[in-house]
N, C-alpha and C positions, 0 to 999 in steps of 0.2 A: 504493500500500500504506500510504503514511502517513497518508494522509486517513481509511482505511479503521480504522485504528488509532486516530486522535484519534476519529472518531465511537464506537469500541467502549469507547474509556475514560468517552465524554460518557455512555453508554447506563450502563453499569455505576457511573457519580458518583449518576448520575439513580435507579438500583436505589434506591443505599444511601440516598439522603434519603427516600425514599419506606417504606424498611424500618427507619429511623430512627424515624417516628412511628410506623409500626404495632404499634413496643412499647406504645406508650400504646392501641392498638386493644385489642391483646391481652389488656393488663390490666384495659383497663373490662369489657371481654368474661369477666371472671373472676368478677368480680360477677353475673353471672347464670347464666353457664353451666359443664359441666363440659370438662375440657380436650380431650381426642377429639371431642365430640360438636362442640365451637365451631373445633375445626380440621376436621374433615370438613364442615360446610357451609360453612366459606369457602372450600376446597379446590374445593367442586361449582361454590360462586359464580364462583370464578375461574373455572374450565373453558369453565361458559355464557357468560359476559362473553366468550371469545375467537369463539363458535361463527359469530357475525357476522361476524368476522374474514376467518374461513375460508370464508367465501361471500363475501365481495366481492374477497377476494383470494385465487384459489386458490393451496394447497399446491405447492412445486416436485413432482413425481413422475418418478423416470425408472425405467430399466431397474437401475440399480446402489442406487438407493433406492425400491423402492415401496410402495406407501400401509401395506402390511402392517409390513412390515420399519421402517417409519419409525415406526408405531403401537408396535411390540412395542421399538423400543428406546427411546420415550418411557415404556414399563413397565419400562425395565431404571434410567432415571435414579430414577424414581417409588420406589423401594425405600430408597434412601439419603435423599430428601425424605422418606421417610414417616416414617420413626426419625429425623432432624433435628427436623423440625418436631413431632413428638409428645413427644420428651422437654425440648423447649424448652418448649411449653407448658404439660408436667405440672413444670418447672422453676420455671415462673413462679408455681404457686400457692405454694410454699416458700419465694420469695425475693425480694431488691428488683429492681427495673428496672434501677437501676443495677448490680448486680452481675450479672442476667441479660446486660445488654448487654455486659459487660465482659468475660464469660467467653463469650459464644455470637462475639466476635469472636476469640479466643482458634484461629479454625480459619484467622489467616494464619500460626501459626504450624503448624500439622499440612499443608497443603498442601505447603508446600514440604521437608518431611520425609516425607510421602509420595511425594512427587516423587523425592529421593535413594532410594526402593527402584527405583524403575526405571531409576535410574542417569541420570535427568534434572536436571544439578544448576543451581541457580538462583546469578545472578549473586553476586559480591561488594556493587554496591549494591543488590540486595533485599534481601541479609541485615543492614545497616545501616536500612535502611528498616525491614525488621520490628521491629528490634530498638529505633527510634525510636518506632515504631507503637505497641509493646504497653507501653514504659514511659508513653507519652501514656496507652493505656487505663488504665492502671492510675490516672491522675493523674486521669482523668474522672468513673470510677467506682467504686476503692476503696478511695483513698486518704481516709485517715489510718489505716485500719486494712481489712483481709479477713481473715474466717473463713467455712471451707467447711464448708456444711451441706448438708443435702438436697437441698435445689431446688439449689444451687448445682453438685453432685455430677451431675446430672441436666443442665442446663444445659450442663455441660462436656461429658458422654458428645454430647451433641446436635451441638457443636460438631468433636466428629472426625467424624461423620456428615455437617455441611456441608460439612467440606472432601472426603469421598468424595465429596458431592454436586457440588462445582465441580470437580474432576477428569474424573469420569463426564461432566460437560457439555464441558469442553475437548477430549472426543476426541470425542462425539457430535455438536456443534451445527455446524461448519463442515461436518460431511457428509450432514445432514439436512435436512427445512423445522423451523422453530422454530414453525411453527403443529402441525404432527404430534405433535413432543414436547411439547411447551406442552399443549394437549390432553390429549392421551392420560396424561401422568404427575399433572395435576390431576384428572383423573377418579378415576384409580386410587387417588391419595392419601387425596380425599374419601370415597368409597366404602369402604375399606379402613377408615379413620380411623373412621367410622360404624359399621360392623360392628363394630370390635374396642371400640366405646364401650358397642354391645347387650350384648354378649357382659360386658363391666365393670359393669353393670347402671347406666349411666349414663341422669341423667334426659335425658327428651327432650320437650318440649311445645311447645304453639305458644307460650304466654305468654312464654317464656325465649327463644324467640328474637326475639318482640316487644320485649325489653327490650333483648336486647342486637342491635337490629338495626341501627345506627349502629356500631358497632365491628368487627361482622360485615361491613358492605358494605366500610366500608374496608380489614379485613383480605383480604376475598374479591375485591373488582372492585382497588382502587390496587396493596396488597400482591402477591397472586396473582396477577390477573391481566394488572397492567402492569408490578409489579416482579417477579419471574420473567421474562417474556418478555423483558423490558429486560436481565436477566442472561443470557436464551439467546442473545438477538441479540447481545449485545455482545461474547462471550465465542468469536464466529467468528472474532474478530481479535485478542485479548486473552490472553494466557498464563494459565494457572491462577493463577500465584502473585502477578503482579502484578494480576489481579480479585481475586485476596483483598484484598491490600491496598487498593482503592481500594473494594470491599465491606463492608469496615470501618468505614471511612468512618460506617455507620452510626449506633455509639456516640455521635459527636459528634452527630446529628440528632436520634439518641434523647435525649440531654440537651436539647437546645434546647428537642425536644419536651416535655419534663418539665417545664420552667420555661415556657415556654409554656402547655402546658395543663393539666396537672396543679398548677400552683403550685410545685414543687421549685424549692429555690435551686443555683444555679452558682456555686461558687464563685473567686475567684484561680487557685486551683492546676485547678482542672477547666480553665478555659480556657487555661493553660497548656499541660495535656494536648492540646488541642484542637490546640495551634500544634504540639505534637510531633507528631501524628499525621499532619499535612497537611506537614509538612516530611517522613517519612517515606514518606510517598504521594511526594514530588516528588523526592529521595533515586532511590528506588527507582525513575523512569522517566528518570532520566540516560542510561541505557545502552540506550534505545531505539532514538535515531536510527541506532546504528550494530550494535549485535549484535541488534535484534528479526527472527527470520527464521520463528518459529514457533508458529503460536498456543499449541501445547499445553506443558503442564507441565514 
């Protein structure tokens, strides 16, 4: 069970850098297109990128999960993705990267306050860990000063949406295959996400997706379709509240990514944030070896 443990933490480290850079996809992605439209075709892209998957490796199927039942509750996770990832992106047109990041991690703390409605309470060191966690976020990306504006307001709604979203996966994914749900909620996302773009009368051409089709593959095949899955899979042996925290994680990649490739400087105090963060991450899995019995929330 511990092995199985250490790989679900490696799978969900490996999400977060992966969803680290994809803010820099998202944003160049903004430059040419509009936000539904440039999240329904990565959403599709992801989907296809698995469909190989599922042919060389088939789908578990039994009598207590069949292909049906595993498809319709990869539509039940797909609802809480679709409003995450839609008000993130319409966040990101109103706001910086850095405060996008800072507030879309903003859902380790609603996970584990989600978790107390069902009377599932998380440790004494997670709630140290979080509370390490979000003082680092703050040091990453808004400190010396935050005010909340629009995309920012937007951004956060997304954020209790994620943590719905990794709830709904900790009771789904150890009872399902992760290629069913993976699938089926990426399909629904992108299709949904396209529609309701028609419907906003968002542009749609080829030219725009020519432009932004480097930001698109990486948001659609790395983002979607191998950081999602890395977060299904990982998350069969992982607690809700402690994949939040180590899905966090991301903030810090997202900076890197920023000064990397966008030019942004990191300053002292950002990478201060950074050590806070990763000390709250290590915090918070003290109490593994001896009280972890349960993947869920």
């Amino acid at each position: 069970m511990k092995t199985k443990i250490a790989s679900g933490h490696f799978l969900l480290l490996s999400a977060a850098v992966i969803w680290g850079f994809a803010f820099v996809a998202q944003s160049k992605g903004m430059d040419f297109m509009q936000p539904l439209t440039f999240n329904g075709i990565r959403f599709l892209i992801g989907a296809v990128s698995l469909i190989p998957l599922a042919f060389l490796f088939k789908p578990t199927i039994t009598r207590k999960t069949p292909l049906r039942k595993g498809l319709l509750m990869g539509l039940l996770a797909g609802f809480p993705l679709f409003f995450a990832s839609s008000f993130q992106q319409l966040g990101i047109l109103y706001t910086s990267a850095g405060n996008a990041g800072f507030i879309t991690s903003l859902y380790i703390i609603f996970v584990p306050v989600f978790a107390l409605a069902s009377k599932k309470r998380a440790e004494t060191q997670t709630w140290i860990g979080i509370s390490l966690a979000t003082v680092g976020l703050y040091f990453i990306s808004a400190y010396p000063g935050f005010t909340m504006q629009t995309g920012d307001l937007l951004v956060l709604i997304s954020a209790v949406f994620w943590a719905l979203h990794l709830i709904v996966l900790s009771y789904l994914s150890p009872g399902y295959d992760f290629r069913l749900l993976a699938i089926s909620q990426y399909f629904f996302v992108g299709l949904l996400s396209l529609g309701i773009g028609l419907l906003w009368k968002e542009t749609f051409n080829w030219d725009s997706i020519q432009a932004a089709m480097w930001p698109l593959l990486y948001a659609g095949i790395a983002s979607v379709g191998i950081g999602y899955t890395l977060q299904l899979t990982g998350q069969r042996t992982v607690r809700a509240d402690h994949a939040a925290l180590l899905l966090s994680l991301e903030a810090v990649f997202a900076a890197f990514g920023g000064w990397l490739l966008l030019s942004e400087n990191i300053s002292t105090v950002g990478i201060f944030g950074s050590i806070l963060m990763l000390a709250g991450v290590i915090v918070a899995q003290v109490s593994f070896s001896s009280k972890q019995k349960t993947p869920k929330a």
